[in-house]
C-alpha positions, 0 to 999 in steps of 0.5 A: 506527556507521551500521548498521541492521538493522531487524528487531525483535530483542528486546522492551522491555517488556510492559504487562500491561492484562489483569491487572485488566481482564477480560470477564465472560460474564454467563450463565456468570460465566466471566472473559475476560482483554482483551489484553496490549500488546507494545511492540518497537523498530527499532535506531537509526535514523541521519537526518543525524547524530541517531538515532531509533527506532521504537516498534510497540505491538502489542495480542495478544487473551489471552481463552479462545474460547467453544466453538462460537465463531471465532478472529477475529485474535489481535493487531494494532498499536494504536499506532506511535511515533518517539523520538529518543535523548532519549525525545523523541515526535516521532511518535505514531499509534494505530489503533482495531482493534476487540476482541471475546470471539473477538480482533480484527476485523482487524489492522494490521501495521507495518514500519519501515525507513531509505529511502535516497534521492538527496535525503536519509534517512528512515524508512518506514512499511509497514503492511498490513491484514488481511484484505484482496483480493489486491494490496491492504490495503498502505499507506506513510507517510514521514518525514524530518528537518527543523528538527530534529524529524520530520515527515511527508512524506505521509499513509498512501498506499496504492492498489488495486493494487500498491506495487513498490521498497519492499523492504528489501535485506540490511541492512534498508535501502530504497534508492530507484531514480535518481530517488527515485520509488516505482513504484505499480501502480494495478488499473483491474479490467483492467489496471495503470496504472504510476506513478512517484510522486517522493519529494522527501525535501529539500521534505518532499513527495511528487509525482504527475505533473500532468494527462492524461499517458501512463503504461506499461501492466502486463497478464497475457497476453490472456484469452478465454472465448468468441469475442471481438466486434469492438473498436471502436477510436479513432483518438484517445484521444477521444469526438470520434476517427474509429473503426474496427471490428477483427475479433478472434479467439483467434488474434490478435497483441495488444499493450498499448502505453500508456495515457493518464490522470490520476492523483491521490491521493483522500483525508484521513488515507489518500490512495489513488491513482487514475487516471482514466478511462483510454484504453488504446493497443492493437496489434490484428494490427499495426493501432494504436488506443485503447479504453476501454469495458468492451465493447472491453477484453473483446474485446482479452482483458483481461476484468473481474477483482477 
């Protein structure tokens, strides 16, 4: 049957590592149980007429709370595996979170999922940490089948900012848009750059575009908290470009049109995508131009945020 709810709907087994491992209060003498591990599994995931699962080994802290002492995190996935029918591991991951008397000092969270492309099936890994900032502590690694076994089409990529065409439908699926591209929301600190990033499931890669190229633009509505300064405006998305001065006021008409950059994913284990040094095209009261300074972005509204 072809059909993948991917909720975790039933546990498999419990291994109890608390039960001869404890911690010991060397002034009181009092035993703290470590943890206990969880493991669930995803139902059957279909990827060319073979089947496989997803294993979340997930760590719970068991230890009692000294007085006067705060909770840290109480669980956390210490390990994500991917078997096929035969129990074969064709994917293992551990993540070394560590465990103190309180609980945790973090906690990942993973989400698998069967992606639906145009170019092919795979598995989606969605993982968060917490604590993290607003919009961010999000990563995603895929996989896919190829020569019989399933291999990584990318490391963890995350970025600061914000993913966007990850969520699963109905049935638990994640159906990726004509294209097959997953749109990344790269936070520059005043406003978003928007990057489709190409999922090629059949070449086992995933693509950003090449070089300086245009990108579109995501920005709240214009923010002043005093009388803006005039912008100094390109004419061209460079140094060398003749500017002009434009007087701004509150009352200004101001559009955000494009932007011109690079991005590239920067990293090992954990790719994270960035853009560089970004041009902003903006619309001042109908007169077009380009800005980049910190300066000039304060005076078009879009002051620094975390």
């Amino acid at each position: 049957m072809d059909r993948i709810p991917f909720a975790f709907n039933f546990l498999v087994f419990i291994l109890i590592l608390a039960a001869s491992v404890t911690m010991v209060n060397a002034q009181t003498g009092q035993e703290f149980p470590v943890s206990v591990v969880v493991v669930r599994e995803s139902d059957r995931l279909y990827i060319n007429r073979r089947s496989f699962v997803v294993q979340v080994h997930e760590e719970y802290f068991v230890g009692q709370v000294p007085d006067n002492r705060n909770m840290l995190w109480d669980r956390t996935v210490q390990e994500v595996r991917i078997i096929d029918r035969a129990g074969t591991t064709h994917f293992a991951e551990s993540f070394d979170v560590p465990l103190y008397r309180t609980g945790f000092e973090y906690r990942y969270r993973v989400e698998p999922y069967l992606l639906m492309a145009e170019n092919g099936r795979g598995i989606l890994l969605v993982r968060d940490a917490l604590p993290s900032a607003p919009s961010s502590g999000r990563s995603i690694r895929i996989f896919t089948r190829h020569e019989e076994k399933i291999k990584p089409v990318s490391n963890w990529l995350t970025v600061s900012g914000d993913i966007e065409g990850i969520s699963p439908s109905d049935d638990g699926r994640v159906r990726l848009p004509p294209g097959d591209t997953i749109t990344f929301l790269v936070w520059t600190g005043h406003f978003s750059v928007i990057v489709p990033v190409l999922v090629d499931l059949a070449g086992v890669r995933v693509l950003v575009p090449e070089g300086i190229r245009s990108y579109a633009v995501k920005a709240r509505e214009p923010v002043f908290f005093r009388n803006p300064d005039p912008v100094n405006m390109f004419m061209e998305p460079s140094e060398s470009s003749p500017t002009i001065k434009i007087a701004v006021s509150r009352g200004s008409r101001i559009e955000y049109m494009e932007t011109l950059t690079e991005a590239r994913f920067i990293g090992e284990r954990n790719l994270e995508l960035r853009v560089l040094s970004p041009w902003l095209r903006v619309r001042v009261d109908g007169q077009d131009g380009w800005v980049r300074e910190e300066r000039d972005l304060i005076s078009v509204g879009l002051p620094p945020a975390g």
